[in-house]
N, C-alpha and C positions, 0 to 999 in steps of 0.2 A: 429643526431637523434639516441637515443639505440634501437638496435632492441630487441624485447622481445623472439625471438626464439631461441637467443643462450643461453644470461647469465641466469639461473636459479634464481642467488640473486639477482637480480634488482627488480624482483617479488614485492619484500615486498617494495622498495622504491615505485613501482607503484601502487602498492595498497593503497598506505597511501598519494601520489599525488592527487589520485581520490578521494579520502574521503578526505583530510582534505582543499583543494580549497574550492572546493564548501561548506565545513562547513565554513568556516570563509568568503568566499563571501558571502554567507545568512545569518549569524550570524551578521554580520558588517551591513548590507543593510538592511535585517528587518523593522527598526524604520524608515525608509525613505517608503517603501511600506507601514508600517500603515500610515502615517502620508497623504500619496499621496492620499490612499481607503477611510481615512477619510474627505478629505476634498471633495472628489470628491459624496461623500454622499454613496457611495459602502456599505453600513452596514446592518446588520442581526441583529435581538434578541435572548438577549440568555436568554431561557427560563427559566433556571435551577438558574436563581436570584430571591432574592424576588423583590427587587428594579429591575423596567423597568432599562434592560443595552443593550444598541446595541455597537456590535463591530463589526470592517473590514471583512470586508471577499475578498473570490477568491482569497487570501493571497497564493494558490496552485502554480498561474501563477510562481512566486517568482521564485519556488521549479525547475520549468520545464524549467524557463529559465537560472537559473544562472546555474543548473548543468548540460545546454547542453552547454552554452559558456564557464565553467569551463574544460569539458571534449574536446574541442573544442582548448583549448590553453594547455591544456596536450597532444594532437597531435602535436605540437610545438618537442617537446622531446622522447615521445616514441611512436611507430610503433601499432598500435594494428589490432587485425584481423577484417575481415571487419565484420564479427557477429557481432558485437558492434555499430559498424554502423546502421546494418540495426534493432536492439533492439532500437537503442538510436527513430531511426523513426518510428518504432511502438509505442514506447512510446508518443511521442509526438502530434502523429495521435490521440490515446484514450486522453489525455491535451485538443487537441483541439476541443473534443465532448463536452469536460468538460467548456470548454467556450463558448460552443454554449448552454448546458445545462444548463450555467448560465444567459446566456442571454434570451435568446428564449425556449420555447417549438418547442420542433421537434418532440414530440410521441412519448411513448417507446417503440413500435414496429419497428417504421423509425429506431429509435438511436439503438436499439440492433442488428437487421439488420446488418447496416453501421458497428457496429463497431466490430463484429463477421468477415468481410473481412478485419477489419483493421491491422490482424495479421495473414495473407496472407503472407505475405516477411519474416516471421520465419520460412516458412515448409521448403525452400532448404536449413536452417543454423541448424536447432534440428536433431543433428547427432546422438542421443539416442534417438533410436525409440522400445526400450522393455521396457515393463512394470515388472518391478522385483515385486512377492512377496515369503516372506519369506519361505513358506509353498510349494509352486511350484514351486520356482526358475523364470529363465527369460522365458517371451513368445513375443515373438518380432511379433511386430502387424504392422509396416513396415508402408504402405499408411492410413491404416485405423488412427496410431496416427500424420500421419502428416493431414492429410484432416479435422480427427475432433476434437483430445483430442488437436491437438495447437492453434487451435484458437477456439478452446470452454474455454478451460481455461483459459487462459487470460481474455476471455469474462466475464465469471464468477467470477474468484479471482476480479475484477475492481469492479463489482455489491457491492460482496459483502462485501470490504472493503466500497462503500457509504452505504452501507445498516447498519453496525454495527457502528453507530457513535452517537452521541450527545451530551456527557458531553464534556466538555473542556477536551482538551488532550486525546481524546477515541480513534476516529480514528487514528492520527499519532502518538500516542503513543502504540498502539496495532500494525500498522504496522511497526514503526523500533524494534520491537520484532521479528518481523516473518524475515524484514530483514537480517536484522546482523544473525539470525541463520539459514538461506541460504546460505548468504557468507560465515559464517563461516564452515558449510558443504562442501561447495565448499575449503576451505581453506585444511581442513583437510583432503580431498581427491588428493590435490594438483593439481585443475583443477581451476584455474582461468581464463584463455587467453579470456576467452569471460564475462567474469562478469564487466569488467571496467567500462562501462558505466551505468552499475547496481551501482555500488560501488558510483560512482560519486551522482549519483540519490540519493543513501541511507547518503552521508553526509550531502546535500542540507536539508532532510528532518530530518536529527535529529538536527541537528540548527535550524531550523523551529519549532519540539517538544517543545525548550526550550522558543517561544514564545504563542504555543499552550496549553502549560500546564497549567492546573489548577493554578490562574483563568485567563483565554484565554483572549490576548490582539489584537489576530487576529485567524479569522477559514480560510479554507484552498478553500472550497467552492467545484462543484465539481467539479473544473478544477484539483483540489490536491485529492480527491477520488481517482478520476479513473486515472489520471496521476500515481500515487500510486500503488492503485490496477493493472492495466498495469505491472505494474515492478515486483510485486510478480510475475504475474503467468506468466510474459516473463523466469523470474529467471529457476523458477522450469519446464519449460519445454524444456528451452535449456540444464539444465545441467541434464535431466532427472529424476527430483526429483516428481514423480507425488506420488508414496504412501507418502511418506516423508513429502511433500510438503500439500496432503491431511489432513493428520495428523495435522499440526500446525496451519490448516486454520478449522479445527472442530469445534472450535466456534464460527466463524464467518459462518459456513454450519448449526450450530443448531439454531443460531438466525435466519437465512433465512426461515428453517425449522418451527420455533415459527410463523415468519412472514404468512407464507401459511397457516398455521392452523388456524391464524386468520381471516385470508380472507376467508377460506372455511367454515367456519361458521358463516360466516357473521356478524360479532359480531362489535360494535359500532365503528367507528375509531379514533384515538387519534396521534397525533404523538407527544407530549413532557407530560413529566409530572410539575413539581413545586415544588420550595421551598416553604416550608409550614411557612417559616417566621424565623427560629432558627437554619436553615440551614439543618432540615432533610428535605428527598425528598419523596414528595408524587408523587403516580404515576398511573396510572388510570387501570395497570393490571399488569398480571406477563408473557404475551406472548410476549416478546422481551427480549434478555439475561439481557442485561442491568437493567431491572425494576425486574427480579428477587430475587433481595436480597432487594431491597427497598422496593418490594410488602411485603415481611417478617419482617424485621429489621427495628429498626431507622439506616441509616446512611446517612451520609452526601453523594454528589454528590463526594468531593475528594474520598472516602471510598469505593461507589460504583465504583469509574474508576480503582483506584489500585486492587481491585477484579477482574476487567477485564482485567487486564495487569499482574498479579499471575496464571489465569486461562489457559490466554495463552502463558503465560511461559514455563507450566509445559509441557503443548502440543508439543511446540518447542523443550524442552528441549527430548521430547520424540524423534521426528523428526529427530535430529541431533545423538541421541543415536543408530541408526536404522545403522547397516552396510552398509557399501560400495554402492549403488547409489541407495539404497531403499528408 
């Protein structure tokens, strides 16, 4: 077994261990989970067709299982800290709210509850507990951010990766944006020791993108949400990325934002809109990010997704530009 605390260059061998297993275990196994969800009658509609199309879902479970047995037999060979450990079961904690979610109604008071404790086993591992901003420097907030910015965040980042989704490719193609530019934050600060099992997580799910993308031959359901959403904001608050981390998740915070305005004004409810037949999408308002350029423009659902994947690029790109652990 290598240990990771001596050799420095083994780093990049295990980082590229953790990513590229679990991509080509889910990349390879895929078509075997559609094939399974579909016969087992597992299917969703997907709106954004003119033609009725139902396709697989809970296609998430995939994501949560092959990159914890992936991560699981890279323990075979290198040593990793127990942080990783106890992220990889937080993670999997929020997975299986997400299967219960797709199962059953539990409430979504019960389920935010529950799963607001469920990242409880992060406060003794988030060893950056100061809030860096640029303008005041650090102010180290000690108990107050492990009691409630660690597991408020995660609570949140999960929400509201399910909350900004619908097209094909939206959600897991908006979140291995925000991943890959965490890790890579992490990369260029040269603190990885605790991201491995983050890393494993983020290859599971970009092999997964490439069956989620436009036009989607499986959705993810919301065992892949918030399994997902889970890992963003495990990411960013173990490695202390909370301004940083805020940043790249801003629009995924303004669509919530649009979300509540429409609620607080009670205004009629809708959750999908429609292809109008020639492949533009009509859509029944502009208080959701996503129906913002379709309320305006003709374009198509592919057109409208890659605007949501350019907009939080830029955000990311802003995030990662940000110095040293801001």
């Amino acid at each position: 077994m290598l240990d990771l605390e001596t050799p420095t260059k083994l780093l990049g061998i295990v980082l590229a261990s953790n990513f590229m297993v679990p991509f080509l275990a889910t990349y390879l196994s895929m078509p075997y989970f559609i094939n399974k969800l579909t016969e087992k009658g597992i299917l969703a509609r997907d709106y954004y067709k003119h033609k009725k199309t139902m396709v697989p879902e809970r296609g998430g479970i995939a994501i949560l299982l092959i990159s914890m047995v992936s991560f699981s037999l890279n323990t075979l060979f290198f040593k990793f800290s127990t942080t990783n450990y106890v992220v990889l079961i937080v993670i999997a904690l929020f997975g299986l709210f997400g299967v219960l979610d797709d199962m059953i109604d539990i409430g979504r008071v019960t389920k935010l509850l529950l799963m607001y404790y469920c990242s409880y086993p992060l406060i003794q591992y988030a060893t950056h507990t100061a809030f860096i901003l640029p303008a005041f420097g650090s102010i180290e907030l000690g108990i107050l951010y492990l009691q409630f910015i660690v597991p408020t965040y995660v609570l949140v980042a999960s929400n509201l990766v399910n909350m900004h989704s619908g097209y094909n490719g939206l959600a897991s193609g908006l979140s291995v944006i925000v991943l890959l530019s965490l890790i890579l934050k992490s990369i260029i600060l040269s603190d990885v020791e605790n991201i491995f099992a983050v890393v494993s997580i983020t290859g599971a799910t970009v092999a997964y993108f490439l069956y989620d993308r436009y036009p989607s031959k499986i959705f993810w359901g919301n065992v892949g949400s918030l399994t997902i959403g889970a890992t963003i904001g495990t990411i960013i608050v173990i490695q202390g990325f909370i301004v940083s981390g805020f940043i790249m998740l801003i629009p995924h915070t303004v669509n919530f934002l649009m979300y509540v305005y429409w609620r607080a004004r009670k205004l009629p409810k809708a959750k999908f809109g429609k292809d109008r037949g020639d492949g533009i999408l009509e859509v029944p308002n502009q208080l959701t990010l996503k129906w913002v350029l379709p309320y305006y423009y003709n374009v198509t659902e592919k057109q409208a997704t890659y605007a949501m994947y350019a907009l939080t690029g830029l955000f990311c790109l802003l995030g990662i530009l940000l110095p040293g652990r801001i």
